[in-house]
Each structure stands twice: as structure tokens, then as C-alpha cells.
C-alpha positions as CSV (number, residue, x, y, z in Angstrom):
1,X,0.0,0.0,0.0
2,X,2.7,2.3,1.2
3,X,4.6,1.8,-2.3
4,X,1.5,2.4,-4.3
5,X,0.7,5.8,-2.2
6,X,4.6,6.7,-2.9
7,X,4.2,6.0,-7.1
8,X,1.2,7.9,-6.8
9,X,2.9,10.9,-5.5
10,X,5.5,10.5,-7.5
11,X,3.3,10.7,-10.5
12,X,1.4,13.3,-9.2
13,X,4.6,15.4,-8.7
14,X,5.9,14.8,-12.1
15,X,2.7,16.1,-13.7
16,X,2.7,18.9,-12.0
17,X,5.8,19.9,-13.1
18,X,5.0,18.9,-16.3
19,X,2.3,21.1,-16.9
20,X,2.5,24.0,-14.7
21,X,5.7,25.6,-15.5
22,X,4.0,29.3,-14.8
23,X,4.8,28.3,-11.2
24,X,8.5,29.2,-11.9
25,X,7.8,32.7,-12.3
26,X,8.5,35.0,-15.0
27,X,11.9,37.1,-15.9
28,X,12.0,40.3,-14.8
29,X,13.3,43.5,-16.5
30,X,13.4,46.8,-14.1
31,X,12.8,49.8,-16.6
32,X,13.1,53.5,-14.6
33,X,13.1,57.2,-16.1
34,X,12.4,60.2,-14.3
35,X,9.7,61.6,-16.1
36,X,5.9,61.9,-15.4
37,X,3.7,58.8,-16.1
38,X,1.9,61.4,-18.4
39,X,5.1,61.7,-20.6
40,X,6.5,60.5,-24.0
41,X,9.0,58.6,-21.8
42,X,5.9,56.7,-20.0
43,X,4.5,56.3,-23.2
44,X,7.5,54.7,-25.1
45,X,8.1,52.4,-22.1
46,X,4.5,51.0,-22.0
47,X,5.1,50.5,-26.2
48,X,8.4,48.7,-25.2
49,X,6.9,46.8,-22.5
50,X,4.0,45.5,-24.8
51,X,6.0,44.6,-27.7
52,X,8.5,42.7,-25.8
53,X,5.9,40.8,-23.6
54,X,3.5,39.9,-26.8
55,X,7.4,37.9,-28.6
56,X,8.1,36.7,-25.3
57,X,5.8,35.6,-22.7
58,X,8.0,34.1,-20.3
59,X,8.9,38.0,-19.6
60,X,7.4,40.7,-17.5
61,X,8.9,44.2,-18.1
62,X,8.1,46.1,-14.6
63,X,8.0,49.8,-15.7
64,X,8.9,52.9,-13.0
65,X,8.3,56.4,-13.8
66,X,8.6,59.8,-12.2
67,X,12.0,58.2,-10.1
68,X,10.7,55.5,-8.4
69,X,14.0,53.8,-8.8
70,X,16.0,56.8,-8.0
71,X,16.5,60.0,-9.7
72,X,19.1,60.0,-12.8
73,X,22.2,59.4,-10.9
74,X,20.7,56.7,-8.5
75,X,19.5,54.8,-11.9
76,X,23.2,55.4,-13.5
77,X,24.5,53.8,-10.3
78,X,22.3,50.8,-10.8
79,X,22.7,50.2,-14.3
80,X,26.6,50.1,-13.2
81,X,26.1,47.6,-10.3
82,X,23.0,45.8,-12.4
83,X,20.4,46.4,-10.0
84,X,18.2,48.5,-12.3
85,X,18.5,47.2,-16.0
86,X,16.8,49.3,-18.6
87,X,16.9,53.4,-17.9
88,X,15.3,55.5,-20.5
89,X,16.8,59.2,-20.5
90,X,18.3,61.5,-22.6
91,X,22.4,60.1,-23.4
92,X,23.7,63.4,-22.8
93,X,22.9,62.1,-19.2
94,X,26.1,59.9,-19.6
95,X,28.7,63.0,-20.3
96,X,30.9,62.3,-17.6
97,X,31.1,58.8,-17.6
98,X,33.1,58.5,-20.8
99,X,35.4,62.0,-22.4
100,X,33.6,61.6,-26.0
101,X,30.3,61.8,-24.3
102,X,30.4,65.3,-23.3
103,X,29.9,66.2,-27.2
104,X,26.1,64.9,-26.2
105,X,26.4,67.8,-24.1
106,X,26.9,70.6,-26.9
107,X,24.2,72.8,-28.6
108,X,23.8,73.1,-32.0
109,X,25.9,70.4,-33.6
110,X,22.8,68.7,-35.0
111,X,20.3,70.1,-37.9
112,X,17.4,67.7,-37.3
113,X,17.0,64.5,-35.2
114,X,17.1,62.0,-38.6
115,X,20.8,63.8,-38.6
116,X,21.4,62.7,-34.8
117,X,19.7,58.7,-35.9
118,X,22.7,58.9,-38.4
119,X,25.1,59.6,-35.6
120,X,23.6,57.1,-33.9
121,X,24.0,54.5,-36.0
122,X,27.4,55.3,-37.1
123,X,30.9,53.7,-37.0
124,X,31.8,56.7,-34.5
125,X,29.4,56.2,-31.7
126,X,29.9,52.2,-31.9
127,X,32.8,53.1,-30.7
128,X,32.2,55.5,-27.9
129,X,29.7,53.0,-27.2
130,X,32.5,50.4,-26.4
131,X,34.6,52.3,-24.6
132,X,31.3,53.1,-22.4
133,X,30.9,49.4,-22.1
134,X,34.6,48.9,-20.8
135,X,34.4,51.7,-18.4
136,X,31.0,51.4,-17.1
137,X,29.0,48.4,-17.5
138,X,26.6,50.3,-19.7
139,X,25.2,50.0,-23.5
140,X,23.3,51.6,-25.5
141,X,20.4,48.8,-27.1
142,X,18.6,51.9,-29.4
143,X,16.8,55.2,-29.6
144,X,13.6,56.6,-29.6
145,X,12.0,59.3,-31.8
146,X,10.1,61.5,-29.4
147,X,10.1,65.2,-30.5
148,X,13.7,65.6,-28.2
149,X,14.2,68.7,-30.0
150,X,15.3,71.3,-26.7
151,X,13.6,74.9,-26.7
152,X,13.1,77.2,-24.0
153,X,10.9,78.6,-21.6
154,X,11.3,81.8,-20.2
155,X,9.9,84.9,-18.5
156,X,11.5,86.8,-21.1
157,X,11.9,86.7,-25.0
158,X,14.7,85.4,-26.5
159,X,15.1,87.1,-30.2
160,X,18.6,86.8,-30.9
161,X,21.9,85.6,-28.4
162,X,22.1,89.2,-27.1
163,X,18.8,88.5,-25.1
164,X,20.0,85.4,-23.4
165,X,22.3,87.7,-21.0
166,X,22.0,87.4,-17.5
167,X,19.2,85.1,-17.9
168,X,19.1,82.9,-14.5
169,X,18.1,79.2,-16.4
170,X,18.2,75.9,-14.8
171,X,20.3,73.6,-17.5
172,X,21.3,69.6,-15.9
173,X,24.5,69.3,-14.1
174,X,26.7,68.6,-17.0
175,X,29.3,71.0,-17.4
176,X,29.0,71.5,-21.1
177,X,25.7,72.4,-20.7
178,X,26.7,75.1,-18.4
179,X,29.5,76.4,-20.4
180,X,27.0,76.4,-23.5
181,X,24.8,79.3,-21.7
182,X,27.8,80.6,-20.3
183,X,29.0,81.6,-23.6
184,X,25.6,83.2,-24.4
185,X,26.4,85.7,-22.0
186,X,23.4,83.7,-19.2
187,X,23.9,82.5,-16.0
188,X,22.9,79.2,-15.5
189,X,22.1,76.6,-12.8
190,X,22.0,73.0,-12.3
191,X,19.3,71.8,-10.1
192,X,17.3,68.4,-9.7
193,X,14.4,67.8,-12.0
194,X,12.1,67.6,-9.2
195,X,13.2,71.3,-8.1
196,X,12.4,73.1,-10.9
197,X,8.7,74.0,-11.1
198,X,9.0,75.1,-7.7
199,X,11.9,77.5,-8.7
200,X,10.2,78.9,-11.8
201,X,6.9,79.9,-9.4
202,X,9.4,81.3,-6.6
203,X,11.7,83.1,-9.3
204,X,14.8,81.4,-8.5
205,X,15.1,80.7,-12.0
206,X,13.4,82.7,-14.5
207,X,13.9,79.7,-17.6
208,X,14.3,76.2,-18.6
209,X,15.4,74.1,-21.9
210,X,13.6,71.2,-22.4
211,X,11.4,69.2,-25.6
212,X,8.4,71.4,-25.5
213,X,6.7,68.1,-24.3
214,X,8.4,67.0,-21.4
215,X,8.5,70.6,-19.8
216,X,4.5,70.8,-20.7
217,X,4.1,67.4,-18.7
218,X,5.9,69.0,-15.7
219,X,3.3,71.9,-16.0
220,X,6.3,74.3,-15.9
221,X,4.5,76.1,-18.7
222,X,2.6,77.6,-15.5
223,X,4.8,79.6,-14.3
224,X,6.1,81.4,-17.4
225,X,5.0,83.8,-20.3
226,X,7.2,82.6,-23.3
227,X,8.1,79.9,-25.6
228,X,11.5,80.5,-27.4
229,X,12.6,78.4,-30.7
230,X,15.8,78.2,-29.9
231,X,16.0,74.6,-31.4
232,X,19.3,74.0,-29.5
233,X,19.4,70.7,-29.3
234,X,18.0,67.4,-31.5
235,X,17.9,64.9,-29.1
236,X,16.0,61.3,-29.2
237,X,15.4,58.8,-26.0
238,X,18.7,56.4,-25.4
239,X,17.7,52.9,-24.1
240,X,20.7,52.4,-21.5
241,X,20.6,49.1,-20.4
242,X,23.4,47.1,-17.3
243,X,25.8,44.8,-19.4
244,X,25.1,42.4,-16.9
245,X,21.5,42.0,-17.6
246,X,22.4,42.4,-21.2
247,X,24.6,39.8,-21.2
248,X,21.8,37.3,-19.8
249,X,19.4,37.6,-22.6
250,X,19.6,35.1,-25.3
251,X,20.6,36.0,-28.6
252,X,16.7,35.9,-29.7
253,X,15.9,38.0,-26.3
254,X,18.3,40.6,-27.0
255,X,16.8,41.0,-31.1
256,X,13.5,41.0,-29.1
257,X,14.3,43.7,-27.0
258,X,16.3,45.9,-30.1
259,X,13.7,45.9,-32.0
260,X,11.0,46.8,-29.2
261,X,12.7,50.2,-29.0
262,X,12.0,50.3,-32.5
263,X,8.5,50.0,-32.0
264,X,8.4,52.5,-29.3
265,X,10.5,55.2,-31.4
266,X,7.9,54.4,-34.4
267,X,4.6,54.7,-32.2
268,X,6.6,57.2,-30.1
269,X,7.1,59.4,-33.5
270,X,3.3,59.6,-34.1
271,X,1.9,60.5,-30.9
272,X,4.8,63.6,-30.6
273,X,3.1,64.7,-33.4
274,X,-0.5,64.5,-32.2
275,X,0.4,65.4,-28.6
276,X,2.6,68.6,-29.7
277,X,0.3,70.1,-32.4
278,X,-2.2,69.8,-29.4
279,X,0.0,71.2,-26.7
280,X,0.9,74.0,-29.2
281,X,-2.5,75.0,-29.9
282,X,-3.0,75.0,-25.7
283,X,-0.4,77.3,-25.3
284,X,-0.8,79.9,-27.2
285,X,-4.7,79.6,-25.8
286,X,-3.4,80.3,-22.3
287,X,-1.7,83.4,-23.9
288,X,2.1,81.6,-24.1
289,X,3.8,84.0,-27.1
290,X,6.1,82.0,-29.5
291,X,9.2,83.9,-30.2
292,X,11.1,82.5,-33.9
293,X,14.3,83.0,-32.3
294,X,17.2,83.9,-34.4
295,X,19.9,81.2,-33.4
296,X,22.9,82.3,-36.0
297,X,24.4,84.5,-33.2
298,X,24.1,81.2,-30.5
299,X,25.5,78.7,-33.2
300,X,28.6,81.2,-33.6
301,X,28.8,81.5,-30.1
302,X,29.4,77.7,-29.5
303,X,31.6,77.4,-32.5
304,X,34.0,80.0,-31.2
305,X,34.0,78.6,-27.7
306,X,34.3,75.1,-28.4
307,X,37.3,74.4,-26.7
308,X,36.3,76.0,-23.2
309,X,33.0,74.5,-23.5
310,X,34.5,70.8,-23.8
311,X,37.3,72.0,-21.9
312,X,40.4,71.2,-24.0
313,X,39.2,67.5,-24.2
314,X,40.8,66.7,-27.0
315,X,38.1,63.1,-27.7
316,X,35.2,65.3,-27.3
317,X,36.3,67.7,-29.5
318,X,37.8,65.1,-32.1
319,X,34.4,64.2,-32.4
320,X,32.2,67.1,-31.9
321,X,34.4,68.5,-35.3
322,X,33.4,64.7,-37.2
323,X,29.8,66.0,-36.5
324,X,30.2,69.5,-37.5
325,X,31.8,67.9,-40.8
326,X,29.0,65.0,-41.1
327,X,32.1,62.3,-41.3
328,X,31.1,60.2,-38.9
């Protein structure tokens, strides 16, 4: 009796792990940013997330906006000790982690953001690429289109460079960034994302750069009267993913997850363009002028300050003059 009961078991045991293997749990994939969930960054990561789950079931993409992981330098961090493995930001976010980086960091070296997809997916930034690998544990997997093209918002017009000085702007704590205002004559300051709509109300700072979008999300729109073209900027959202979780995937995973961020970068591209005609439309409503900025006198202000902008370094500027060339 006792050996029947056992081969029952047995068989019982067997079946269940024949046809329950949903009971071993799914893979997980931690994707952060530090945008609102209402943002183009939300939006591309729930595209991501659905196309990645519908080729492969076995995986669950878990999806944190607005820093719940950690704002940008917690997530960096992560990626770098492969406790957070997918973080969605802006690259120029990277500049100090590798010296060719800090080119990300650089207004005006880009006409249009299907220029900055050629960069992208050039021999030039595989390389940098690598050598960000090496350093710090980090890759880039692809890029998504969403309207990253950086304008400003301000309590005061900004016509031509001449009206940028003294302006008191919040620009992220990359240096190049700062030196890019500084040579316009402003006086800029780096503060935490989370910090700025309180500044703009309180009139610690008077203006912001930013897609149109993601400063629009924030509702920092509130707090100011103008909307400059200064088109500094043509960005597009870097997937930044741990080389240890990278490494994990299987060959098919890892095609699975490229070309999700294709997916999101094609959906992404579509609903910028609904979303901003919208937004535009809104803001000039709600009385926000649009100033055509005339950037010729910016543009020559970067070219003839290159060298203190990227301060002497001699791989960022090596590559910032491929760019300016278009041999890259």
C-alpha cells in the first residue's frame, strides 16, 4: 500500500511539473526614467513593454516612472552595479562617464533629429559606445524618436543671443551644458528635475530648456510667459541598459528587446506629433507668445567657444568637429 501511495505521488509530482511551469515565475526587467507617467518617456516604455511581452511571454517588463528607482544618478549607479536594467533618458545624461560623451552635451551640432539617428548608427558612436561598455558596464540597445528637439521657456523673449544675458536658467549638471549658456552671456544653474517648477513659481530661476513636451508634462509652462525656438538641441530617448542584464538575454531576447525600441520610437514618433500640435495650440490659448528665435548668433557663439566648452578634451572635440563635418 505504502509503495502504491509513494508512485502515486511521484506521478502526481511529475505532472505537476510537467504542466505547470508558470509556477517558476516569470523574468524580470526593471525599466526606470524620471519623467511623469503622463510623458512621452511613459509612453514609449509601456510601447516597449507591450511589444517585448507579446514575442516573449516568459517576460514581464516592470515599468517605474517619475524616479521611483531613483532619480538619474541613483538609476546610472544601478545600471553600473545591475540592480536596475533598462533606464530611458536623454544620453547626454552619460557625459561624464566616458570623455567623447560630453559632445552629447553641446548645442547646436545637430540640424534635425534623422541627422542625430545617423550619428547614432554610425561607426563613430559604436565606438564610444564600447569604450562606455569597458568603463562602465553600460550600453546603449537603441533610440527613440520623441520630438527631443530642446527649446526654452522663459519669462523673457529670447530674439537673438544678445537677449540670453544674464538670464538665470536651470540647464542639468553637465558642465558643457553650463558652459554652452555661459558663452551666451546667461547665467545658468544646475538643479534636480524635481526642483524646478518650484523655482520657476518662486523666481529662482526665470527659464528652462527642455522638448516642449516634457517641460509641458511638468506643467512648468505655469509659471512662465514665453516659448523660445531656440532649437538648441535634436535629441531622441537612449535605451541604456546594465551589461550584466544584457549579457543574460539570449541572442533571440536581446533581437526581441532591439527591436521593441524600435516599436516605441515608431509609435513614439506619431503620438509627438499629435500630442505637440495639441499642446501648441494650448499654449498659445493660455496666452504663451512664440518667439522665432534667431539662433545664428548662438551657433557662432558655441563654434568660437568650443574648446572652453568641452574644456580642452581633446576626444570630445575630435568628435564634436566629425559631426560639424558629417564624417562620422
Amino acid at each position: 500500500m505504502k509503495k502504491v501511495l509513494l508512485i502515486v505521488c511521484l506521478s502526481l509530482i511529475m505532472a505537476m511539473g510537467v504542466s505547470a511551469p508558470g509556477f517558476a515565475g516569470k523574468k524580470i526587467c526593471k525599466l526606470g526614467h524620471v519623467n511623469s507617467p503622463a510623458s512621452i518617456f511613459q509612453f514609449g516604455a509601456l510601447a516597449f513593454k507591450e511589444a517585448v511581452e507579446k514575442e516573449l511571454p516568459d517576460w514581464e517588463i516592470e515599468v517605474y516612472p517619475a524616479g521611483q528607482l531613483g532619480g538619474s544618478l541613483a538609476m546610472i549607479q544601478g545600471m553600473t552595479l545591475g540592480t536596475v536594467d533598462i533606464y530611458t533618458e536623454f544620453i547626454n545624461i552619460l557625459a561624464d562617464m566616458v570623455p567623447e560623451y560630453q559632445v552629447f552635451a553641446v548645442h547646436y551640432k545637430f540640424d534635425s533629429v534623422d541627422e542625430y539617428e545617423k550619428f547614432m548608427n554610425s561607426p563613430t558612436f559604436a565606438k564610444m559606445n564600447e569604450k562606455m561598455i569597458k568603463k562602465n558596464g553600460i550600453t546603449n540597445i537603441g533610440n527613440m524618436r520623441a520630438g527631443s528637439v530642446y527649446n526654452h521657456f522663459s519669462n523673457k523673449p529670447l530674439n537673438k543671443v544678445e537677449d540670453a544675458k544674464g538670464l538665470v536658467n536651470r540647464v542639468a549638471q553637465m558642465a558643457p551644458l553650463v558652459q554652452c549658456w555661459k558663452s551666451y552671456g546667461a547665467k545658468p544653474t544646475s538643479m534636480d528635475w524635481g526642483e524646478i517648477y518650484t523655482s520657476l513659481q518662486t523666481g529662482v530661476i526665470t527659464a528652462i530648456d527642455n522638448p516642449i513636451l516634457d517641460m509641458y508634462d511638468e506643467k512648468f509652462h505655469e509659471a512662465i510667459k514665453y516659448v523660445n525656438m531656440t532649437n538648441n538641441i535634436y535629441n531622441m530617448i537612449s535605451y541604456n541598459t546594465s551589461v550584466a542584464f544584457w549579457d543574460r538575454l539570449s541572442d533571440k531576447e536581446k533581437v526581441v528587446f532591439t527591436k521593441a525600441v524600435k516599436v516605441a520610437s515608431e509609435k513614439g514618433a506619431v503620438e509627438v506629433k499629435k500630442r505637440l500640435d495639441k499642446v501648441t495650440a494650448e499654449l498659445k490659448k493660455k496666452g504663451k507668445e512664440f518667439i522665432q528665435t534667431d539662433t545664428s548668433g548662438f551657433k557662432k557663439a558655441i563654434q568660437d567657444n568650443i574648446d572652453t566648452i568641452l574644456k580642452g578634451n581633446k576626444e570630445a572635440i575630435d568628435v564634436y568637429k566629425k559631426i560639424m563635418k558629417k564624417e562620422f
